[in-house]
C-alpha positions as CSV (number, residue, x, y, z in Angstrom):
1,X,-10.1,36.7,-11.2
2,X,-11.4,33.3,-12.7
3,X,-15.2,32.9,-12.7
4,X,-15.7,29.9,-10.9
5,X,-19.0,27.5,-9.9
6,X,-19.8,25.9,-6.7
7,X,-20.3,22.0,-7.0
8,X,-21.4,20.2,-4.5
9,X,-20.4,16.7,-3.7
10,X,-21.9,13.6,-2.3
11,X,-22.5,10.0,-2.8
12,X,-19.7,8.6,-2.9
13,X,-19.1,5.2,-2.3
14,X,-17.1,5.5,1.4
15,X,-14.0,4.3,2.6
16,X,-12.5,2.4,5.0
17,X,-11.1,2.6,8.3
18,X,-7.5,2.4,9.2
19,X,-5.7,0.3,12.1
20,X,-2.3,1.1,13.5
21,X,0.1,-0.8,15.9
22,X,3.7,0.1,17.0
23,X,6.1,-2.6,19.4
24,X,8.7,-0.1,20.4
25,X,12.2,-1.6,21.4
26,X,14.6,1.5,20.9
27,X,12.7,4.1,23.5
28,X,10.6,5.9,20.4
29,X,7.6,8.4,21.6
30,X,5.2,5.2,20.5
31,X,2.1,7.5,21.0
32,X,3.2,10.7,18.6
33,X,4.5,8.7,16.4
34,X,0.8,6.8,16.4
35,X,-0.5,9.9,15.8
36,X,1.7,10.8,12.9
37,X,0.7,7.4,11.7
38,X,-2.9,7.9,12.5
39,X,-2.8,11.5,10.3
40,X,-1.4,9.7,7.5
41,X,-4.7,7.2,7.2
42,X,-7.0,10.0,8.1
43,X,-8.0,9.5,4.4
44,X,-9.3,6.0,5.8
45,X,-12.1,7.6,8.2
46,X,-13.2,10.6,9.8
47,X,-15.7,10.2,12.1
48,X,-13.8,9.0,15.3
49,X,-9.6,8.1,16.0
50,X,-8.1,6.6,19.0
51,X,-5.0,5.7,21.0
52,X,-4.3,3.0,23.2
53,X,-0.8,2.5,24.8
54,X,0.4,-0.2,27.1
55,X,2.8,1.4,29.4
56,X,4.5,-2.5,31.3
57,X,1.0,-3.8,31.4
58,X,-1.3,-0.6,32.4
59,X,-3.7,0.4,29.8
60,X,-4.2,4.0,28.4
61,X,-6.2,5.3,26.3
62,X,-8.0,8.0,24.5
63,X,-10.6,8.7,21.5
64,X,-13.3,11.0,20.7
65,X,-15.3,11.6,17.2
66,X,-14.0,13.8,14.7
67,X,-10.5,14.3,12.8
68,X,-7.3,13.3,14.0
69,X,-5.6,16.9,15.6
70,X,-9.2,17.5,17.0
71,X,-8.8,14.8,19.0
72,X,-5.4,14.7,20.4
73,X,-3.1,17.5,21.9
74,X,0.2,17.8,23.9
75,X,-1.0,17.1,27.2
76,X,-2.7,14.1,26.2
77,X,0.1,12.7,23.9
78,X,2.1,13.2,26.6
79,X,-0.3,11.2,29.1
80,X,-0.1,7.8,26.7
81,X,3.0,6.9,27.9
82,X,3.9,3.3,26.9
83,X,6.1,0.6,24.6
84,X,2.9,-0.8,22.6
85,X,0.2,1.0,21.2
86,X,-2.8,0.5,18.9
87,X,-4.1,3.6,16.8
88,X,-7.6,3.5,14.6
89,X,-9.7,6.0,12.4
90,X,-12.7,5.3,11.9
91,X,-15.6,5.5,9.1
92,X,-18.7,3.9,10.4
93,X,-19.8,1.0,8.1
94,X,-21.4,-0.3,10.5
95,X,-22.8,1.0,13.8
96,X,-23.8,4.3,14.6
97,X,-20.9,7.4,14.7
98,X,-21.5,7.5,18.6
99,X,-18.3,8.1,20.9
100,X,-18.8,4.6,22.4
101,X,-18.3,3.0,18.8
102,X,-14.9,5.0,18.8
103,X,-11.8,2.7,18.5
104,X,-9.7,1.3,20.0
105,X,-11.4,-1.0,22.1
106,X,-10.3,-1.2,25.6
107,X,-11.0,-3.9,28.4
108,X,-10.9,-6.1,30.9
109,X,-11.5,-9.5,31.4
110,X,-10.2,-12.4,33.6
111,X,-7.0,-12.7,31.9
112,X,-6.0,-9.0,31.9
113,X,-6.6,-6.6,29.5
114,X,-6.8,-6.0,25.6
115,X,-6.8,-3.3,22.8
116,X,-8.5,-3.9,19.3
117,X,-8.6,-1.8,16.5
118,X,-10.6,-3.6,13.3
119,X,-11.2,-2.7,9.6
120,X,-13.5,-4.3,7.5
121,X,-17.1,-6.6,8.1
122,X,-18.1,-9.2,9.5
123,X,-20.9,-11.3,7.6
124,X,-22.3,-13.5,10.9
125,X,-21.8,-10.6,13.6
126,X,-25.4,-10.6,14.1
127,X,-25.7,-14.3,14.8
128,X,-22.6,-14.4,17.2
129,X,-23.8,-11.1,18.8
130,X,-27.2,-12.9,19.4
131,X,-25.4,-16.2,20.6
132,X,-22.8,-13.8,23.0
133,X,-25.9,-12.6,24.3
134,X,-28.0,-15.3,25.1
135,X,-24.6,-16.6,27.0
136,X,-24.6,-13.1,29.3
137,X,-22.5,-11.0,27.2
138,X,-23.2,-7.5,27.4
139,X,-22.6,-5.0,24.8
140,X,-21.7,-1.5,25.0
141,X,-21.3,-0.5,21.1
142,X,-23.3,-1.8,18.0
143,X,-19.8,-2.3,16.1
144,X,-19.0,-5.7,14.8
145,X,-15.3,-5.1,16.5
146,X,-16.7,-5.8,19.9
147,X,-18.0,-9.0,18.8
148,X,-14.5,-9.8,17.5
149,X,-13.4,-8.9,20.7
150,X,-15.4,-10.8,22.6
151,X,-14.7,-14.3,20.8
152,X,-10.9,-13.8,21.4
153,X,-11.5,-12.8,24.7
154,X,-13.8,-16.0,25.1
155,X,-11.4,-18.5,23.5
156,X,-8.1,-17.3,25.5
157,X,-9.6,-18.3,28.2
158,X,-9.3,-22.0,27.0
159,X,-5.8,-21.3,25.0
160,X,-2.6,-21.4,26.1
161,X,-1.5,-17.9,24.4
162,X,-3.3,-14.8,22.9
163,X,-2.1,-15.8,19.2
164,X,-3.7,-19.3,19.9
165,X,-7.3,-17.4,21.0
166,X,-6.9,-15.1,17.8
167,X,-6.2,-18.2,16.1
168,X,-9.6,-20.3,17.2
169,X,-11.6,-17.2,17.5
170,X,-11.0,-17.4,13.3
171,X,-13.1,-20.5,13.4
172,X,-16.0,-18.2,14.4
173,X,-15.7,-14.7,12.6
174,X,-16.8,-15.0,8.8
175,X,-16.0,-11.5,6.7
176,X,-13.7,-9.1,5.9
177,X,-10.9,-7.9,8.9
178,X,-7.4,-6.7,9.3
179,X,-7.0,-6.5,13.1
180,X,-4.1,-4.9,15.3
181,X,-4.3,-5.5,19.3
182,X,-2.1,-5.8,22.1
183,X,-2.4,-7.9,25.2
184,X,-0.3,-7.0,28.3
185,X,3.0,-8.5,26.6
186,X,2.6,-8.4,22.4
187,X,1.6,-6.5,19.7
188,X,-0.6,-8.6,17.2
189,X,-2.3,-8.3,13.9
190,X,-4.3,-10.3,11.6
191,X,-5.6,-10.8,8.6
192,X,-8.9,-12.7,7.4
193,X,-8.1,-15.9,5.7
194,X,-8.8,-14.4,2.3
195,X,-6.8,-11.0,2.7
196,X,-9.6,-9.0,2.0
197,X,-8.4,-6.0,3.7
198,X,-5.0,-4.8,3.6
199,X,-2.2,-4.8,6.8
200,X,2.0,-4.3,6.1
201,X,4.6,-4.8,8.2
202,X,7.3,-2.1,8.9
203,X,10.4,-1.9,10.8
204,X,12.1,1.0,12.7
205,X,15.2,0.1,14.4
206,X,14.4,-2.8,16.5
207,X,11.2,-1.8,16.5
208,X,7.8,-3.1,14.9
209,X,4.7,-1.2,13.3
210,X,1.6,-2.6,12.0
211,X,-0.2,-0.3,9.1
212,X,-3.4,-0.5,7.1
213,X,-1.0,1.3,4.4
214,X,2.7,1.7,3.4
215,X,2.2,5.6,3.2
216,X,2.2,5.6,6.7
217,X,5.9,4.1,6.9
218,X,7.3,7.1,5.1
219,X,5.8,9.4,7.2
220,X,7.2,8.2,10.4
221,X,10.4,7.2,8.9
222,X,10.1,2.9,9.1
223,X,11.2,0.5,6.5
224,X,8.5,-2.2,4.8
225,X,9.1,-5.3,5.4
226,X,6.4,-7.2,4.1
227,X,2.7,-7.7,4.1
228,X,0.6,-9.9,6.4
229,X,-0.4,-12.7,4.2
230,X,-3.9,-14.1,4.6
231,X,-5.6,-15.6,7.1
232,X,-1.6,-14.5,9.2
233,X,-1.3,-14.4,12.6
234,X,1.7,-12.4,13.4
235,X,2.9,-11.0,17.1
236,X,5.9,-9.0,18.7
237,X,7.6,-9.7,21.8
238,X,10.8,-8.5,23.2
239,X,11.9,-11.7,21.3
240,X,11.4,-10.0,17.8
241,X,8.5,-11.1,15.4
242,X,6.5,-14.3,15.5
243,X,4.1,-16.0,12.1
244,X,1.0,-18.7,12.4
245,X,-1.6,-19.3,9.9
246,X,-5.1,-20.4,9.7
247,X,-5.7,-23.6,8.4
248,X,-8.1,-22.2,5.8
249,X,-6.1,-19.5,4.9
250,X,-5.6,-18.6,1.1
251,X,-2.2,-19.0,-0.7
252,X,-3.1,-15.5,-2.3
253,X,-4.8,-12.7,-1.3
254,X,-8.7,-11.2,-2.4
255,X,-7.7,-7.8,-1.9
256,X,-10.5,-5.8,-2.0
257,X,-10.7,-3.8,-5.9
258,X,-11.8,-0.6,-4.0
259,X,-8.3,0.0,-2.2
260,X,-6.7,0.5,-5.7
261,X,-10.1,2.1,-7.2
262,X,-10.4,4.4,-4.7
263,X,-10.0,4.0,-0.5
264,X,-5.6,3.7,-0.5
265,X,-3.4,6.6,-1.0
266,X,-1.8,7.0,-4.2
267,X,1.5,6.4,-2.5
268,X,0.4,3.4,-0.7
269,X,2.1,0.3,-2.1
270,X,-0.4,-2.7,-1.5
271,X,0.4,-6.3,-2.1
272,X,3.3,-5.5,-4.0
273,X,1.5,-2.7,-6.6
274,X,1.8,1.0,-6.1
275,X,-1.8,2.2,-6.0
276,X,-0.5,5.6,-8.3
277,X,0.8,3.5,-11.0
278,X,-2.5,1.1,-10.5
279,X,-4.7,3.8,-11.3
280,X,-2.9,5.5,-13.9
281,X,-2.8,1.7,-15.6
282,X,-6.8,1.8,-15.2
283,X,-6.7,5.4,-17.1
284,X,-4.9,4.0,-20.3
285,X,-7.3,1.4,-20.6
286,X,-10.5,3.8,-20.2
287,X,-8.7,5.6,-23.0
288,X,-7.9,2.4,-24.8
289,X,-12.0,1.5,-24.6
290,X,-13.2,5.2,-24.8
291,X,-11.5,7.5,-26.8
292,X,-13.0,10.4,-27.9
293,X,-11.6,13.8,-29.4
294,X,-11.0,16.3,-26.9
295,X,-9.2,19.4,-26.2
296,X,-8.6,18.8,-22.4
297,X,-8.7,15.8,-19.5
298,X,-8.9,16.3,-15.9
299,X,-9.9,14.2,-13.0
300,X,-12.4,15.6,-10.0
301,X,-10.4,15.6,-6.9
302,X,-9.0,14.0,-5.5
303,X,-9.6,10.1,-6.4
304,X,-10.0,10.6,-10.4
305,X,-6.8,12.2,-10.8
306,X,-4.4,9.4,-11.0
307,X,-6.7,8.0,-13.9
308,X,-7.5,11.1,-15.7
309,X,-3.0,11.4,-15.9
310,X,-3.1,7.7,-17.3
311,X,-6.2,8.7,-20.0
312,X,-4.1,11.6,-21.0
313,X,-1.0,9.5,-21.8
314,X,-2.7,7.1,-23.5
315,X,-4.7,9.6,-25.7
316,X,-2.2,12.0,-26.4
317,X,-4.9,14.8,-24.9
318,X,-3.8,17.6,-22.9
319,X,-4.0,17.1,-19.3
320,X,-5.0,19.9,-17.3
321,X,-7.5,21.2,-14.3
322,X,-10.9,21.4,-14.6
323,X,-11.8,22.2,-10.8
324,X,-9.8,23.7,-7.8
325,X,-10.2,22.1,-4.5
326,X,-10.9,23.8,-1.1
327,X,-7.9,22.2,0.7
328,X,-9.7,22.8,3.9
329,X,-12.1,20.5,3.2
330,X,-11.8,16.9,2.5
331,X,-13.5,13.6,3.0
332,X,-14.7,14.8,6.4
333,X,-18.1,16.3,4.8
334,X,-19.2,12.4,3.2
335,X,-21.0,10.6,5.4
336,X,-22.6,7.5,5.9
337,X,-26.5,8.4,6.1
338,X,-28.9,10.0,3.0
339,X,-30.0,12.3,6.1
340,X,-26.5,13.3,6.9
341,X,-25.6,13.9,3.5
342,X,-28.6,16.3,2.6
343,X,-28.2,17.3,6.5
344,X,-24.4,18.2,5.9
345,X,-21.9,21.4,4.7
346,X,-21.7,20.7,0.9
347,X,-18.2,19.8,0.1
348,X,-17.1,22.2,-2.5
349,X,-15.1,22.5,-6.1
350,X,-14.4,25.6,-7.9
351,X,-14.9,25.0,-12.0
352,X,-12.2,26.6,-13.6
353,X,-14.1,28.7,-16.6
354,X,-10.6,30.0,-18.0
355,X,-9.7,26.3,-18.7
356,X,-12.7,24.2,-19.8
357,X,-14.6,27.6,-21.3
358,X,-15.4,27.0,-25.2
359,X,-13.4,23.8,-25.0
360,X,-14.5,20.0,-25.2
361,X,-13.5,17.9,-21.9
362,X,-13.0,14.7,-20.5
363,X,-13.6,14.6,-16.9
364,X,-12.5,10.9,-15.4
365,X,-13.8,10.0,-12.4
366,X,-13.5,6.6,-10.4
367,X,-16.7,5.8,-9.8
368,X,-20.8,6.3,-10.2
369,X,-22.9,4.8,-7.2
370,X,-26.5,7.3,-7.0
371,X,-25.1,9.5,-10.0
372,X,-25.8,13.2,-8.0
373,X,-22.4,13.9,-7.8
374,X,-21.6,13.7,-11.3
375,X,-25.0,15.0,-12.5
376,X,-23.7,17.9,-10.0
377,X,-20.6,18.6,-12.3
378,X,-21.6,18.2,-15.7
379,X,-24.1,20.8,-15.3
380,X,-21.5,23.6,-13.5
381,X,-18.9,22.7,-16.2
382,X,-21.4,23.5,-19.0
383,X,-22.9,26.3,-17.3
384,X,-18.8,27.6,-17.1
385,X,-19.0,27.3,-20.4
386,X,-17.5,23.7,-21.5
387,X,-18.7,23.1,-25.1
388,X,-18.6,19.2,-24.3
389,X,-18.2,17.3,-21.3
390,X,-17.2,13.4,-21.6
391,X,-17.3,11.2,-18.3
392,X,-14.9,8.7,-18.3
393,X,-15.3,6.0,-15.1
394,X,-11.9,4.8,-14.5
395,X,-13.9,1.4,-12.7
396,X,-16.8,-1.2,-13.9
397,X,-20.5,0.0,-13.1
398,X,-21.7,-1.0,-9.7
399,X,-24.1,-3.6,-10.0
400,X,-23.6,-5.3,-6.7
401,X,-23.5,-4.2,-2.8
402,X,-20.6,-4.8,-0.8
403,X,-20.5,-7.3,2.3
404,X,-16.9,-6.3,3.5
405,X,-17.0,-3.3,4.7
406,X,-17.0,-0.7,1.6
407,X,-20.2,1.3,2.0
408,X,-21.6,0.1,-1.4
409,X,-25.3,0.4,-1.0
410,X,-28.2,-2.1,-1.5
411,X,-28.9,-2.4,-5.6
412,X,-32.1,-0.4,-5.4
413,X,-30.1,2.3,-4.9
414,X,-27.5,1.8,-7.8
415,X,-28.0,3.7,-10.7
416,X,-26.4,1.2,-12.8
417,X,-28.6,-1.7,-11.9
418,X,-31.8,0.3,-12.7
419,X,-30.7,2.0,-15.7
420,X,-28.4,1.5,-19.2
421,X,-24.9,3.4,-19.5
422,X,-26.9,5.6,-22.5
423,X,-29.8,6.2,-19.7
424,X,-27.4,7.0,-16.9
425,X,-26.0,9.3,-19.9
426,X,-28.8,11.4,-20.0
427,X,-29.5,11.7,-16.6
428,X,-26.3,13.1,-15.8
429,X,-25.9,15.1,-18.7
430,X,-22.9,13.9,-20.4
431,X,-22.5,14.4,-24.0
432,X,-20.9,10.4,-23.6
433,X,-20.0,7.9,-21.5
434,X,-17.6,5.0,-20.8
435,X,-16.9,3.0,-17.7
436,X,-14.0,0.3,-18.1
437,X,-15.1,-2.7,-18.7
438,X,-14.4,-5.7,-16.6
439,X,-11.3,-7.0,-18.9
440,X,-10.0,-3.4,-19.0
441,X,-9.7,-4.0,-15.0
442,X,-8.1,-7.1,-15.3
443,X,-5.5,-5.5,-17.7
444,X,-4.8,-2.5,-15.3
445,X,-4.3,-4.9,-12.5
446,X,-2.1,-7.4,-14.5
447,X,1.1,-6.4,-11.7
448,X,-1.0,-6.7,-8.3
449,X,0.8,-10.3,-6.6
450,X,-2.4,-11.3,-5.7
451,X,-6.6,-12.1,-7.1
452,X,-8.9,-9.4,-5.6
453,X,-12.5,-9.7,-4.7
454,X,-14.8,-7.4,-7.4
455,X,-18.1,-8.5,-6.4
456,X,-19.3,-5.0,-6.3
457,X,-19.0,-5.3,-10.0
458,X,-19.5,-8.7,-10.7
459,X,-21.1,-10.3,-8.2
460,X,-18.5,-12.7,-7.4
461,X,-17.7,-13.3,-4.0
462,X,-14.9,-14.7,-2.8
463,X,-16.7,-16.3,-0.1
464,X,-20.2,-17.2,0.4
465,X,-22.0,-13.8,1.0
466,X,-26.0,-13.5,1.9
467,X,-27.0,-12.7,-2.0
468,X,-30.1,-14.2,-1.5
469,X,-31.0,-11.6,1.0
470,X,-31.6,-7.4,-0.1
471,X,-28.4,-5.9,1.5
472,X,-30.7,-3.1,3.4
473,X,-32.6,-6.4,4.6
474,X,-29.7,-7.7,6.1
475,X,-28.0,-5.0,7.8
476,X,-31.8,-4.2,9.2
477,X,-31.4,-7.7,10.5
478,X,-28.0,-7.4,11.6
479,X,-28.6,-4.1,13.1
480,X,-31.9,-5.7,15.0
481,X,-29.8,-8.3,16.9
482,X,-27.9,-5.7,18.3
């Protein structure tokens, strides 16, 4: 029996959530077919999943925290009888994980009733929560989704249609969203007007789904159509599929970086670029920038092994496994607090001392944000007996927080603002270290139909973000108004 080391495995930089919609025209089971949909972005968030259906204009719904088949069973699948229905997993960004910050969002106002289910963040929610307020509005999450929901609500009640409030609640919201809803008749979603976050159409039958990812279209047997283009508005009806646009939406999308880096599947296709081959393109130009002579690569599990295949091919090295993964435990175990982390059940991997005893690695990962994780690693491969162990980081250092909804911490807490790639080096215990540069990203990302925000790297926004202001400082003050 192989000898093997425990790692544990934390900070991370976290991922997103995931929104779900389904128009049914053809008499599909719209709910279990959410929930396949919903299982398929589990990747996406952990902490909470909902469904709400629309069965001829009554609302029902369910959602509790944890994973996916925690949540839902038979007997309620089979309660959510409907023709619409919006589906969401959650990873809390923002907000506490409470059940009452569980989406989707469900309620009533004088016009009837809606379902929300948002990814990304909003940069003014504090203000607009504090102005909602002071106009009577009372809250019952700390989630910048209700906000959202609360300025549609507010403008259909001086619009002539739901898409038209959706359209001039825009005006107000400033950040990062992909939204999927339904009022009593239609199935909506939307995009911000700089396509930060991703949403795809797909088609089954006659019938309509709205995905955070393409993955989720294989799974339930639907057909792409196309992606929602920025700052979109698009709705179903029993009259098929309707299209507006923001007036200050972008010709081409920011995508965030961090779908391809890290938060998509690898069998995701976003904006037109399969994340797989993305990430294998960023892994030949790490080995382009960093080669090194080696007698073995391997990625840690799961979101290094695309790159570590393309470092392989590139280099010519063997490609092999360094670490076995429990399968029973995933993304679940990385959460969104320093006390939860430390709190939490270490997720594990298992060193594989047959293959990287007496032998000099490259282990390619796709990101360093505190540097425990890796510092974690290095030392359980060399104590298995690895004779060298290279890092390769198949992404730019993180020099910048992010605003949009990736939980990219304030720069204090990044190790590559405090210290130099040959200081982060020693720290973690790597006998060397490359991370692609900037132009090495550019390269890999050559095929992507679209520009892409990287401000996590660069610092360039692409839209005017509170810089000035210590991110911890404003998420204290954006939590305060709340």
């Amino acid at each position: 029996m192989n000898e093997k080391k425990a790692i544990t495995l934390s900070h991370k930089a976290k991922e997103e959530c995931g929104v779900f919609g389904f128009y049914d025209n053809d008499g599909f089971d719209v709910a279990r077919l959410t929930y396949y949909a919903l299982y398929g972005l589990q990747h996406r968030g952990q902490e909470s999943a909902g469904i709400a259906v629309n069965n001829d204009g009554v609302f029902l719904s369910h959602k509790d925290l944890g994973l996916v088949p925690d949540i839902f069973n038979d007997s309620i699948l089979n309660k959510l009888q409907g023709m619409i229905a919006v589906g969401h997993v959650r990873y809390s960004t923002k907000g506490g994980n409470y059940r009452e910050n569980a989406q989707p969002l469900v309620n009533q106002y004088v016009k009837g009733t809606l379902a929300l289910a948002h990814n990304g963040n909003l940069i003014n929610a504090g203000e607009l929560r504090d102005d909602l307020q002071q106009s009577g509005a009372i809250f019952h999450t700390s989630i910048d989704s209700e906000v959202v929901m609360y300025k549609i609500a507010q403008e259909r009640i001086r619009s002539h249609s739901i898409e038209q409030a959706v359209l001039r609640a825009m005006d107000h919201i400033r950040g990062a969203y992909s939204i999927v809803m339904m009022s009593p008749r239609k199935l909506l979603g939307a995009r911000d007007p700089y396509g930060i976050r991703p949403l795809s159409i797909g088609k089954m039958q006659n019938s309509y789904v709205l995905s955070s990812e393409t993955c989720v279209f294989d799974n339930i047997g639907a057909e792409f159509v196309r992606d929602v283009e920025p700052g979109e508005i698009v709705w179903i009806d029993k009259d098929g599929i309707h299209s507006i646009h923001h007036k200050n939406a972008s010709k081409r999308a920011n995508i965030c970086v961090f779908e391809y880096v890290y938060n998509a599947r690898p069998d995701s296709v976003i904006q037109g670029a399969s994340v797989y081959e993305t990430r294998k393109a960023m892994g030949h130009e790490l080995a382009k920038e960093y080669p090194v002579d080696a007698d073995l690569v391997f990625g840690v599990p799961d979101s290094g092994l695309c790159a570590a295949i393309g470092y392989a091919e590139e280099s010519g090295l063997p490609y092999g496994k360094g670490f076995i993964k429990n399968k029973y435990i995933g993304r679940t175990f990385i959460l969104p607090t320093q006390a939860q982390r430390e709190a939490a059940v270490n997720i594990k991997l298992n060193v594989l001392k047959s293959s990287v005893a007496g032998k000099r690695v490259v282990m390619v990962d796709d990101s360093i944000v505190r540097g425990t994780t890796c510092a974690n690693i290095i030392r359980a491969l060399k104590e298995a007996g690895a004779k060298e162990v290279h890092m390769r980081v198949s992404s730019p250092p993180f020099l910048w927080p992010c605003y949009f909804g990736t939980d990219i911490p304030s720069r204090e807490n990044l190790m590559a603002v405090k210290y130099s790639v040959e200081e982060i080096r020693e720290k973690i215990g790597a006998d060397s270290l490359g991370y692609l540069s900037m132009e090495g990203l550019h390269r890999a990302m050559r095929d992507i139909d679209c520009d892409y925000c990287h401000g996590c790297f660069s610092g360039q926004y692409p839209m005017e973000v509170p810089v000035a202001v210590d991110k911890k400082e404003f998420e204290h003050n954006k939590e305060r108004k709340k």
